[in-house]
FILUMVEX-222122 format. One record per atom (N, C-alpha, C, O, CB): x negated, y negated, z negated; atom name. Coordinates in steps of 0.1 Angstrom, whole numbers, plus 2048, in hexadecimal, padded with zeros to 3 digits. Each point is the difference from the previous one (the first is absolute). Glycine has a CB too. Example, Ala and Ser with C-alpha at 12.3 -4.5 7.8 and 13.67 -1.06 7.14 Angstrom:
<atoms>
+-----+-----+-----+------+
:  c1 :  c2 :  c3 : atom :
+-----+-----+-----+------+
: 77C : 839 : 7B2 :    N :
: 809 : 7F4 : 800 :   CA :
: 7F7 : 7F4 : 800 :    C :
: 7F6 : 800 : 7F9 :    O :
: 81D : 80C : 7FB :   CB :
: 7F1 : 7E9 : 813 :    N :
: 7F7 : 7F5 : 800 :   CA :
: 808 : 7F5 : 7F8 :    C :
: 7FB : 7F5 : 7FF :    O :
: 7F9 : 811 : 817 :   CB :
+-----+-----+-----+------+
</atoms>
This chain:
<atoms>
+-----+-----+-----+------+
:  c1 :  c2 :  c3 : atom :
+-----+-----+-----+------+
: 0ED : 2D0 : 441 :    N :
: 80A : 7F9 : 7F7 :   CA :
: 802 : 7F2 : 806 :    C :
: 80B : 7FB : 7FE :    O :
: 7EE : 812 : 7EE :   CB :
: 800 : 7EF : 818 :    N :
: 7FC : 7F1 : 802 :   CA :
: 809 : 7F9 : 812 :    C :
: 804 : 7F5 : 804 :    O :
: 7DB : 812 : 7EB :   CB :
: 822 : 80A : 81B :    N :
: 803 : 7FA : 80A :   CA :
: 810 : 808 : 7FC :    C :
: 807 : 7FA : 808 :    O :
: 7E0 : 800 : 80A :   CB :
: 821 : 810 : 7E5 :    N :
: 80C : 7FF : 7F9 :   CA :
: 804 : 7F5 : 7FB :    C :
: 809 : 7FC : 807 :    O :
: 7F3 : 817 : 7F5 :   CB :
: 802 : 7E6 : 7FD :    N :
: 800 : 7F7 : 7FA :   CA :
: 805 : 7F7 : 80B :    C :
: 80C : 7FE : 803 :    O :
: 7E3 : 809 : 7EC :   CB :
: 806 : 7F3 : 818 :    N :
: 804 : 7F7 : 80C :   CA :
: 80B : 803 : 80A :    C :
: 806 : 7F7 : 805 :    O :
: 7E2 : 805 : 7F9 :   CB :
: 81C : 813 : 805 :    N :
: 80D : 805 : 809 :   CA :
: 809 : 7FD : 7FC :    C :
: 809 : 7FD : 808 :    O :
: 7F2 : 811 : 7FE :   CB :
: 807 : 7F2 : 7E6 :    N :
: 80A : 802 : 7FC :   CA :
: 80A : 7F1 : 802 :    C :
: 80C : 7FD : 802 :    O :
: 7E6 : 817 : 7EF :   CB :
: 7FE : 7E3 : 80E :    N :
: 802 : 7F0 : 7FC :   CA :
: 804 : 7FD : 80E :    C :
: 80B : 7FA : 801 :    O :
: 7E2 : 800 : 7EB :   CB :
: 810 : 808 : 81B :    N :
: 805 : 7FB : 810 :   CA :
: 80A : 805 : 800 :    C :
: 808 : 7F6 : 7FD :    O :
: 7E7 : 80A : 811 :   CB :
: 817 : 80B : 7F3 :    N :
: 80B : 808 : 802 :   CA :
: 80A : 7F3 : 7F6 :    C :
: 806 : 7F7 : 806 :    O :
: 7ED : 82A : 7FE :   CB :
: 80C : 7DF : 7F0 :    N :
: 809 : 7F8 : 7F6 :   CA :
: 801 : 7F4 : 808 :    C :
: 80B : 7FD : 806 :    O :
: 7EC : 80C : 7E1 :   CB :
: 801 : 7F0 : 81A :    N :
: 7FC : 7F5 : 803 :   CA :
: 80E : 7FC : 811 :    C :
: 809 : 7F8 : 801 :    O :
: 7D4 : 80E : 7F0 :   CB :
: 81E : 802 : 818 :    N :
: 80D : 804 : 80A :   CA :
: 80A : 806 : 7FC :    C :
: 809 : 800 : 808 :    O :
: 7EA : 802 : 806 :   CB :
: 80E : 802 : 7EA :    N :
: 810 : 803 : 7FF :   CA :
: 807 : 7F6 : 7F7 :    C :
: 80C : 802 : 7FC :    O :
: 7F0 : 818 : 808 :   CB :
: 7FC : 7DB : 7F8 :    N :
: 808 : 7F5 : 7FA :   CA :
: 802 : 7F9 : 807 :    C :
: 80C : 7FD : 802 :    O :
: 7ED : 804 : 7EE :   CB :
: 7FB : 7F8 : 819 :    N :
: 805 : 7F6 : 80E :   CA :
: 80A : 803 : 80B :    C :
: 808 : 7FA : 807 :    O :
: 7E1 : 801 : 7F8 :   CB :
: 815 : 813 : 800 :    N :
: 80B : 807 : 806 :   CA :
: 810 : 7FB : 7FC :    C :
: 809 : 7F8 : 804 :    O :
: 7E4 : 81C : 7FD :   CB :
: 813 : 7F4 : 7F4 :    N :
: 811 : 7F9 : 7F8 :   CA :
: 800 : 7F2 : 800 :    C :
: 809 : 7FD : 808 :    O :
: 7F9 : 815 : 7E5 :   CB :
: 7F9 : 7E5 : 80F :    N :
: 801 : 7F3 : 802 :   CA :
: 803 : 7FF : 80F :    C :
: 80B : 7FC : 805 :    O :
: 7E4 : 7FD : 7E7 :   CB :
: 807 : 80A : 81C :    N :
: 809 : 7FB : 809 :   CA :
: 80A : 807 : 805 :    C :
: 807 : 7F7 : 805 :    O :
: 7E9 : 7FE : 800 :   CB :
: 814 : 814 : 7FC :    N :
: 80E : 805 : 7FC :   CA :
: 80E : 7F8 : 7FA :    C :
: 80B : 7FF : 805 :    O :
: 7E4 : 813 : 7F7 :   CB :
: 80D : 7E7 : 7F7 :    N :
: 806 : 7FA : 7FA :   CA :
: 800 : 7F4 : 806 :    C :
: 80B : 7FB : 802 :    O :
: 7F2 : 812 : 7EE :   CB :
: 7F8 : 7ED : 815 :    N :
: 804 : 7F5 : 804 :   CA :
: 807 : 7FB : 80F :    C :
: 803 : 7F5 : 803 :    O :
: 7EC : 80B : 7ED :   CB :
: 811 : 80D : 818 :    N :
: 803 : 7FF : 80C :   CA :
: 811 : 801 : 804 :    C :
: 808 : 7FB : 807 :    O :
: 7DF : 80F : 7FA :   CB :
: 819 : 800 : 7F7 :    N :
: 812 : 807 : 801 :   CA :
: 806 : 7F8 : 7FD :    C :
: 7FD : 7FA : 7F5 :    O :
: 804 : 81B : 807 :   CB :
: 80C : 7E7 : 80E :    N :
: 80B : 7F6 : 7FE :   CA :
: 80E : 80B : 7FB :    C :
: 806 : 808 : 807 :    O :
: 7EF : 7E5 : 80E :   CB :
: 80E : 810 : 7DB :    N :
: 807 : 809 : 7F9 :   CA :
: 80D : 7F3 : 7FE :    C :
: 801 : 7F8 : 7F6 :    O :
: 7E8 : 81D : 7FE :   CB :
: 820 : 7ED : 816 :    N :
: 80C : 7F3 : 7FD :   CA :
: 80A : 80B : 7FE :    C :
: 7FD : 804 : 80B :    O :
: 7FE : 7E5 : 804 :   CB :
: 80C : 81D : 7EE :    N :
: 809 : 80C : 7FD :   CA :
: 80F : 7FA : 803 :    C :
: 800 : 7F4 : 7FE :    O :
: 7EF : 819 : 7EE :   CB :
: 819 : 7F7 : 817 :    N :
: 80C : 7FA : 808 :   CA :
: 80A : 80D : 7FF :    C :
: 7FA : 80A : 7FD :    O :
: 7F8 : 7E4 : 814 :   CB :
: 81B : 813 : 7F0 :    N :
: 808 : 805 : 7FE :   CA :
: 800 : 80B : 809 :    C :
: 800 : 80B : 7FC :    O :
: 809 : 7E2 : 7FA :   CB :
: 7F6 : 810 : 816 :    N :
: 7FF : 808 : 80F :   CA :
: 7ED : 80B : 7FC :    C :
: 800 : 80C : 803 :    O :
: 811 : 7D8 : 813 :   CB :
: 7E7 : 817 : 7E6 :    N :
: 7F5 : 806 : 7FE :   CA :
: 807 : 80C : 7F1 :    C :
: 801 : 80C : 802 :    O :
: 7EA : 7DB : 80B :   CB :
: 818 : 816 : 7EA :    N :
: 802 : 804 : 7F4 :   CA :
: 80C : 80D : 802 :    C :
: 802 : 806 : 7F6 :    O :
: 7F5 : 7E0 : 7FF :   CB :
: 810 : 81F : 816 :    N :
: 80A : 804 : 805 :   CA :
: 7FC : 80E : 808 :    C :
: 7FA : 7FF : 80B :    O :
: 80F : 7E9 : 7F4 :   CB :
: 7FB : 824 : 7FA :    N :
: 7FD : 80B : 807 :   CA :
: 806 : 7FC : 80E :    C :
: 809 : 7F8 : 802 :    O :
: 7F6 : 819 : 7E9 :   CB :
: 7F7 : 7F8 : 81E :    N :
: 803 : 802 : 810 :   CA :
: 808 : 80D : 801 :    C :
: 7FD : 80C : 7FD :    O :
: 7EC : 7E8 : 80D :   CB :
: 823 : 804 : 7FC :    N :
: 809 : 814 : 805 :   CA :
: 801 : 7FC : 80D :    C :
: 809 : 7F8 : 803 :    O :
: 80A : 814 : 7E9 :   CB :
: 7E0 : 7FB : 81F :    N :
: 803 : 7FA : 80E :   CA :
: 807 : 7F9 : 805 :    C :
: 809 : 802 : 808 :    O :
: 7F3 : 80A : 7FA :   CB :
: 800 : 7E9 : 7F7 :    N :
: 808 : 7F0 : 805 :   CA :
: 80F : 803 : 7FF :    C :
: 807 : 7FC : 809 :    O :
: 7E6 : 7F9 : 80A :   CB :
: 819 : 813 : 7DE :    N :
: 80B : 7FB : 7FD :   CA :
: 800 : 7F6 : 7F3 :    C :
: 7F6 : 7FC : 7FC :    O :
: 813 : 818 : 810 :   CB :
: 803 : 7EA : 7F0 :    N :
: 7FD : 7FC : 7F1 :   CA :
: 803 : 80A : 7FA :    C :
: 807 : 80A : 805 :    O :
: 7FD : 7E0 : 7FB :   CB :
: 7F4 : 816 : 7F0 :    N :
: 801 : 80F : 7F7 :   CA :
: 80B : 806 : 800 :    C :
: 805 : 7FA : 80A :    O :
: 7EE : 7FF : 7E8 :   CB :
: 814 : 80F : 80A :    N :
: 80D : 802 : 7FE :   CA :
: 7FF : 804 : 7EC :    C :
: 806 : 7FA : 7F7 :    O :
: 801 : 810 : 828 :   CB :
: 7EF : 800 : 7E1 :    N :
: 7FE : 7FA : 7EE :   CA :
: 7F6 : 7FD : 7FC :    C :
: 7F8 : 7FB : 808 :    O :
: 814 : 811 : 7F0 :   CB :
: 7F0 : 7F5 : 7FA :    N :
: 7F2 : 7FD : 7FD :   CA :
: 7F4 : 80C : 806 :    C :
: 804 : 80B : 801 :    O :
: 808 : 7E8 : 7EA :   CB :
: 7E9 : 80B : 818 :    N :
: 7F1 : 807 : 804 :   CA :
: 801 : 804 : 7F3 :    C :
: 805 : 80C : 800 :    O :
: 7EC : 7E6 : 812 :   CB :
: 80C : 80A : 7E0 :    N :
: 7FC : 803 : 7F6 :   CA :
: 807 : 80A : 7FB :    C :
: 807 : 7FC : 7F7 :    O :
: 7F1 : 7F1 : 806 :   CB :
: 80B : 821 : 806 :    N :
: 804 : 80A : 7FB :   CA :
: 7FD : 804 : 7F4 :    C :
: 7F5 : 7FC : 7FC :    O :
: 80E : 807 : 815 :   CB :
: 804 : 804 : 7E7 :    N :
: 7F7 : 806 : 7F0 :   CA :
: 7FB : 80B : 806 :    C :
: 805 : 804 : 80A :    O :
: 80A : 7F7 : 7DF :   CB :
: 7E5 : 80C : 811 :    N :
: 7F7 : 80E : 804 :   CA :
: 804 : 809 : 7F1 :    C :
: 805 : 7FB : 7F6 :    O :
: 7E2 : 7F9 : 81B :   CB :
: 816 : 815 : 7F1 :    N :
: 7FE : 809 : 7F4 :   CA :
: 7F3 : 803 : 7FF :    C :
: 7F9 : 805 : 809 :    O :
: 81C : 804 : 7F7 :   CB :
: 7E9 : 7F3 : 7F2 :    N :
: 7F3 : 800 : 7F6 :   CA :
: 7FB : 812 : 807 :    C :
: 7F5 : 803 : 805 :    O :
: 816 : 7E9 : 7DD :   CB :
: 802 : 81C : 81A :    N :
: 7FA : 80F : 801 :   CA :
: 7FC : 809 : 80C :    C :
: 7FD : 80C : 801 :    O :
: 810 : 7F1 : 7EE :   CB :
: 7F4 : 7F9 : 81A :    N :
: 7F8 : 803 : 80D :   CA :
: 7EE : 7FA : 800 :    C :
: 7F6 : 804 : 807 :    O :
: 826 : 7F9 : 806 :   CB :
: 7E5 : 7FD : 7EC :    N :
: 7F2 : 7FA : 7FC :   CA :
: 7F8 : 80D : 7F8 :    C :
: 7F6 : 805 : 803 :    O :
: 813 : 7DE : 7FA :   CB :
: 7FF : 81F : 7F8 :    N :
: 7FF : 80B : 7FA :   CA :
: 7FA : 80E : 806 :    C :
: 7F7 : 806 : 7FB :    O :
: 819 : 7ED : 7FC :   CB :
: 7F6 : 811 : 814 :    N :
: 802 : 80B : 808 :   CA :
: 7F0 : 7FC : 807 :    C :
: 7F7 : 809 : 801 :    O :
: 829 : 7FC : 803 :   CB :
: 7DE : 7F1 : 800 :    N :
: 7F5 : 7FE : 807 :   CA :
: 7F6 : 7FC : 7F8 :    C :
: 7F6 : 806 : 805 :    O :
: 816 : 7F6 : 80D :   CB :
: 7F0 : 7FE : 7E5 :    N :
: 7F4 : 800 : 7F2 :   CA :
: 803 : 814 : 7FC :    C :
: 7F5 : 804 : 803 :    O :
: 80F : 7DA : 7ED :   CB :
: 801 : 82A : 80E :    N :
: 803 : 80B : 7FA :   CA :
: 7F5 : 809 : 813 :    C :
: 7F8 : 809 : 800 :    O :
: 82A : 7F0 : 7E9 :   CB :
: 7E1 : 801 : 81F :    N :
: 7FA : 808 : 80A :   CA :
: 7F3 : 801 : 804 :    C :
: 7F8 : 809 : 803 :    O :
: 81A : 7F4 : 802 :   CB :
: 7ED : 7F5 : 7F9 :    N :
: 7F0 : 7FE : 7FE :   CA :
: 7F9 : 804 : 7F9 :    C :
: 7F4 : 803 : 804 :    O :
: 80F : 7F0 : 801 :   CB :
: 802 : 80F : 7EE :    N :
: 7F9 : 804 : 7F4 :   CA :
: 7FE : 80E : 807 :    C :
: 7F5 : 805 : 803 :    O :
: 815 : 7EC : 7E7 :   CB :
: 800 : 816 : 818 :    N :
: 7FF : 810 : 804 :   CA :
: 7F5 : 801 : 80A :    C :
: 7F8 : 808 : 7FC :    O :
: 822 : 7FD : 801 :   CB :
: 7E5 : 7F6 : 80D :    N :
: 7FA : 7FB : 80E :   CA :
: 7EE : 7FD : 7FA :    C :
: 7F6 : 804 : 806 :    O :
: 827 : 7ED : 806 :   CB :
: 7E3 : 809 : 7EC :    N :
: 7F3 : 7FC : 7F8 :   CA :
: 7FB : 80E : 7F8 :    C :
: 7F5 : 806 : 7FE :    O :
: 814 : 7DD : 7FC :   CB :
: 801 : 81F : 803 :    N :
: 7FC : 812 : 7F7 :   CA :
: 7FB : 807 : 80F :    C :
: 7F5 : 802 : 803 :    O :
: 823 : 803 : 7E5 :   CB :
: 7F2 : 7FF : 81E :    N :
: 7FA : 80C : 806 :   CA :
: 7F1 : 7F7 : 809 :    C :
: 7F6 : 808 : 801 :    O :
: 826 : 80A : 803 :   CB :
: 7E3 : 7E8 : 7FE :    N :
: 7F2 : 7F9 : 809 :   CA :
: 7F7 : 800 : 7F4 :    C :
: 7F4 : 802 : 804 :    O :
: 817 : 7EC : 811 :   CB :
: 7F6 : 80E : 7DC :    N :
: 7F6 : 80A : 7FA :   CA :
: 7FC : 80D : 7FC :    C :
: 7F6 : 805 : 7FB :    O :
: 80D : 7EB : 803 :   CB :
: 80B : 815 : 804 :    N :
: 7FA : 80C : 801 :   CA :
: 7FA : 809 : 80A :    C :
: 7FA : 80B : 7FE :    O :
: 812 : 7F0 : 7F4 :   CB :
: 7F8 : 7FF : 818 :    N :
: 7F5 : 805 : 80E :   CA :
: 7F6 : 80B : 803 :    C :
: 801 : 80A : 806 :    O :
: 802 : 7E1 : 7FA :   CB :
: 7F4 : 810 : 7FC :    N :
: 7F1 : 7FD : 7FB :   CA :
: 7FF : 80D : 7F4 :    C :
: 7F5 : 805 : 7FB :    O :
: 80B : 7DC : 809 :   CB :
: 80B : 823 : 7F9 :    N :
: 7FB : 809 : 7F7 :   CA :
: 7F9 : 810 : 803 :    C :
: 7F6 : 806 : 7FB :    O :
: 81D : 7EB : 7FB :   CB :
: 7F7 : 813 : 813 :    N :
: 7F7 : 80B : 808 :   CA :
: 7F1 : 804 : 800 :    C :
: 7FA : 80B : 7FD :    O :
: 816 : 7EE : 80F :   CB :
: 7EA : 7F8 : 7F8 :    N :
: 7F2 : 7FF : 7FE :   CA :
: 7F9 : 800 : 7F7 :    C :
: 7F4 : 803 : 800 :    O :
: 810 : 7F6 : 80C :   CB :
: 805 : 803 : 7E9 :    N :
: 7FB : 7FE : 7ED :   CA :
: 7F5 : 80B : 7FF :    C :
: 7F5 : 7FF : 7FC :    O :
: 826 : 7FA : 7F6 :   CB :
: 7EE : 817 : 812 :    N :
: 7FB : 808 : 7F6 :   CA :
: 7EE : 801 : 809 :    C :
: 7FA : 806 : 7F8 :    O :
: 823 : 80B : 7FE :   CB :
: 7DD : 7EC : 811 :    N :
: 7F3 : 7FA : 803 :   CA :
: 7F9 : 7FC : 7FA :    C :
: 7F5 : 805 : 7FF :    O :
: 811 : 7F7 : 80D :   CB :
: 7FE : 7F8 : 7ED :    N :
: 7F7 : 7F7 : 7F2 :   CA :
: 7FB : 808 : 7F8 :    C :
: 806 : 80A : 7FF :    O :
: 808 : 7E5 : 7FF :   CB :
: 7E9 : 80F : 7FB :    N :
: 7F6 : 805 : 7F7 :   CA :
: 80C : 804 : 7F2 :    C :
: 802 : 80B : 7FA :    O :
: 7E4 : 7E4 : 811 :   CB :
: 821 : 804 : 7F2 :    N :
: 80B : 807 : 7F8 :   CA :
: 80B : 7FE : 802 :    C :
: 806 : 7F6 : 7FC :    O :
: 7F0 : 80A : 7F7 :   CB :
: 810 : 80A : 814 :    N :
: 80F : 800 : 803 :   CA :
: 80C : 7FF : 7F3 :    C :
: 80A : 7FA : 802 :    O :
: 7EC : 813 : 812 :   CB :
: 806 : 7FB : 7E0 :    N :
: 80D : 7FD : 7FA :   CA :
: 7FE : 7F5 : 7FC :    C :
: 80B : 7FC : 7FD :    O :
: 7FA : 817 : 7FD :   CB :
: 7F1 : 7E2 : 805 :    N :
: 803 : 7ED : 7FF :   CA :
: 80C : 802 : 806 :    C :
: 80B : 802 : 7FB :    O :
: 7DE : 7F0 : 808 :   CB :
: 813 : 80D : 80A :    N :
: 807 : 7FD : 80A :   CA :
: 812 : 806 : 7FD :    C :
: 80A : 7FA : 7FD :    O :
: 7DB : 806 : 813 :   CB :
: 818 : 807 : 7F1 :    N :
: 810 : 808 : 7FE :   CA :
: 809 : 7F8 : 7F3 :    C :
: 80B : 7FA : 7FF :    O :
: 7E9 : 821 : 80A :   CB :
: 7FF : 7E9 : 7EB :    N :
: 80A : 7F9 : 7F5 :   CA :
: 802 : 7EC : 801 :    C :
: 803 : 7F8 : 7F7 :    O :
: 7F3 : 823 : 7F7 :   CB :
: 806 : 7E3 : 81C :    N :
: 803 : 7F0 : 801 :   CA :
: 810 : 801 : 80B :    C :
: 80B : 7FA : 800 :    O :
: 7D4 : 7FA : 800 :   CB :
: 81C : 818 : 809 :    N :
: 80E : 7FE : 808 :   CA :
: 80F : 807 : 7F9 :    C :
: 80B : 7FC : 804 :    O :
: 7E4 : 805 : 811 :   CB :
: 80D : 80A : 7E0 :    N :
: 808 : 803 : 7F8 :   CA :
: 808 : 7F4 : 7F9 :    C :
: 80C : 7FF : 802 :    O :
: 7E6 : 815 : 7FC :   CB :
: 808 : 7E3 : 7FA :    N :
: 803 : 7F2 : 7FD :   CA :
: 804 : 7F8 : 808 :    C :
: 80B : 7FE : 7FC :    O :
: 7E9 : 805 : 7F9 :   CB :
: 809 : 7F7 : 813 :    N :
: 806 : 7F8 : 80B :   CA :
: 811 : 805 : 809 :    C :
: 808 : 7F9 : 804 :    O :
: 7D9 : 804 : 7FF :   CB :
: 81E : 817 : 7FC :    N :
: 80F : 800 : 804 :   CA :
: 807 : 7FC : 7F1 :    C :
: 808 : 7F7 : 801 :    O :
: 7F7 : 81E : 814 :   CB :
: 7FF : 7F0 : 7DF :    N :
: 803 : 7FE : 7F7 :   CA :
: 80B : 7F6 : 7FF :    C :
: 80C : 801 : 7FF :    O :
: 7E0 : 807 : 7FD :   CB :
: 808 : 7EA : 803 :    N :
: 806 : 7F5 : 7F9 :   CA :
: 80C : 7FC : 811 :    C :
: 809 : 7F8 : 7FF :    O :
: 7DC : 7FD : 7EA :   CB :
: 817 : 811 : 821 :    N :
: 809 : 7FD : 80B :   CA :
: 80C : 808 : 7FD :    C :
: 80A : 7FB : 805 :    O :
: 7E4 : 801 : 80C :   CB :
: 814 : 810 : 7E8 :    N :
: 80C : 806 : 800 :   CA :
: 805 : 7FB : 7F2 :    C :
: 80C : 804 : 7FE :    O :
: 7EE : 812 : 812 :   CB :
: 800 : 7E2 : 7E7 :    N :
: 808 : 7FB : 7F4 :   CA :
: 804 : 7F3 : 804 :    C :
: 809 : 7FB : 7F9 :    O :
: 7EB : 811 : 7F6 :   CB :
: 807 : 7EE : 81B :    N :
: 803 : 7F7 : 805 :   CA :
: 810 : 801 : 809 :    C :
: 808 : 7F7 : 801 :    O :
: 7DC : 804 : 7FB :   CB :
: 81C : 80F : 80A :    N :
: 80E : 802 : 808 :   CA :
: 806 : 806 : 7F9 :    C :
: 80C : 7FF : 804 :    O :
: 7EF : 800 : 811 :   CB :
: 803 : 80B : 7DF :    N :
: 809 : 803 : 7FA :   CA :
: 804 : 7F6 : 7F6 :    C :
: 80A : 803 : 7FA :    O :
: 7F0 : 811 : 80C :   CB :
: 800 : 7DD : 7F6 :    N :
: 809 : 7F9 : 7FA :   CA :
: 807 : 7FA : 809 :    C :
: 80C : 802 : 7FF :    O :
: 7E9 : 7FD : 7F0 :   CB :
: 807 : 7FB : 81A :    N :
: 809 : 7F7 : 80A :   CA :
: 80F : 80C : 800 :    C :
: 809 : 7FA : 7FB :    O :
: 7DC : 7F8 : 819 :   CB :
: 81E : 819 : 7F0 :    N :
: 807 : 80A : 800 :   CA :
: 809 : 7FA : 7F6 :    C :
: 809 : 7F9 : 802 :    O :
: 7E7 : 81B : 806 :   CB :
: 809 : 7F2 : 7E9 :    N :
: 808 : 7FD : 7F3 :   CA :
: 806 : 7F5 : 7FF :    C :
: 80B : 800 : 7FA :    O :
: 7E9 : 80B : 7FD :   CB :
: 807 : 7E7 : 80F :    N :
: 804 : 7F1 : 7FF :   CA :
: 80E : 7FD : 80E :    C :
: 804 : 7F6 : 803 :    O :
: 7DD : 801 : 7F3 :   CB :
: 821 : 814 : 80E :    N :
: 804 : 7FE : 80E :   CA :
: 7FD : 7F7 : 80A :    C :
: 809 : 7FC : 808 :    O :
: 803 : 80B : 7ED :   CB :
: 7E9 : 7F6 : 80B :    N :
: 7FA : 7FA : 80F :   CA :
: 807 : 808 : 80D :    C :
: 806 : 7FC : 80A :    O :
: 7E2 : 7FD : 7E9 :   CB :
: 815 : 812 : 809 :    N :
: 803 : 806 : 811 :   CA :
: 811 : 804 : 7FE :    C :
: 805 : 806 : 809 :    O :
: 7DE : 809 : 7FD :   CB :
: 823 : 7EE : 7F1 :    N :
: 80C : 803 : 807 :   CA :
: 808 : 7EF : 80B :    C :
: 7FC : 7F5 : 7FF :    O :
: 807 : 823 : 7E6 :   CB :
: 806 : 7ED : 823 :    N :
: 805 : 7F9 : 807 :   CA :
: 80B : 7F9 : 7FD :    C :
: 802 : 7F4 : 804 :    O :
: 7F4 : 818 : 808 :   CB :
: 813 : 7F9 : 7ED :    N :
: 80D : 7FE : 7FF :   CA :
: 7FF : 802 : 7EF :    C :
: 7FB : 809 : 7FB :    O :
: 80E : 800 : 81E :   CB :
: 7FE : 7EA : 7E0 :    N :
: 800 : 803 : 7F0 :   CA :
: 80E : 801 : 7FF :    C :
: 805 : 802 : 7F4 :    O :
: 7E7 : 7F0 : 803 :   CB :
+-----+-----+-----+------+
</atoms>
């Protein structure tokens, strides 16, 4: 406990002197020419700051989640091994569950459609 303790405190301890001097070092004068997207040394022609759609974010939180399901369910093959397998089963029964009430509301709310 005692030499945790002490890693933790060093570790903290450098990563504060660290940012300070960070902070105190960097020359942050910001100027018109710095503040100015680069289009291979032309000038912009419009703005950098395009709008995104929210529902591509969507599409990609929605994949992960799926992506997170199947990598737990992996592992299941092996389940029936364990001393008690239907635990096991009826936790993964649950887990697609609340995953398929979960995409079937997103469904009902129209998340996944594209075009309203």
């Amino acid at each position: 406990m005692n030499v945790t303790m002490s890693i933790i405190t060093m570790a903290s301890i450098l990563s504060m002197i660290l940012m300070m001097l960070n902070y105190q070092l960097t020359l942050t004068k910001p100027d018109n020419e710095k503040l100015s997207p680069y289009e291979c040394g032309f000038d912009p022609l419009e703005s950098a700051r395009l709008p995104f759609s929210i529902r591509f974010f969507l599409v990609a939180i929605l994949f992960l989640l799926f992506d997170l399901e199947i990598a737990l369910l992996l592992p299941l093959p092996w389940a029936t091994q364990l001393p008690s397998p239907i635990l096991t089963f009826t936790w993964t029964l649950i887990i697609l569950l609340l995953l398929t009430l979960g995409l079937i509301y997103e469904w009902v709310q129209g998340g996944l459609e594209w075009a309203e």
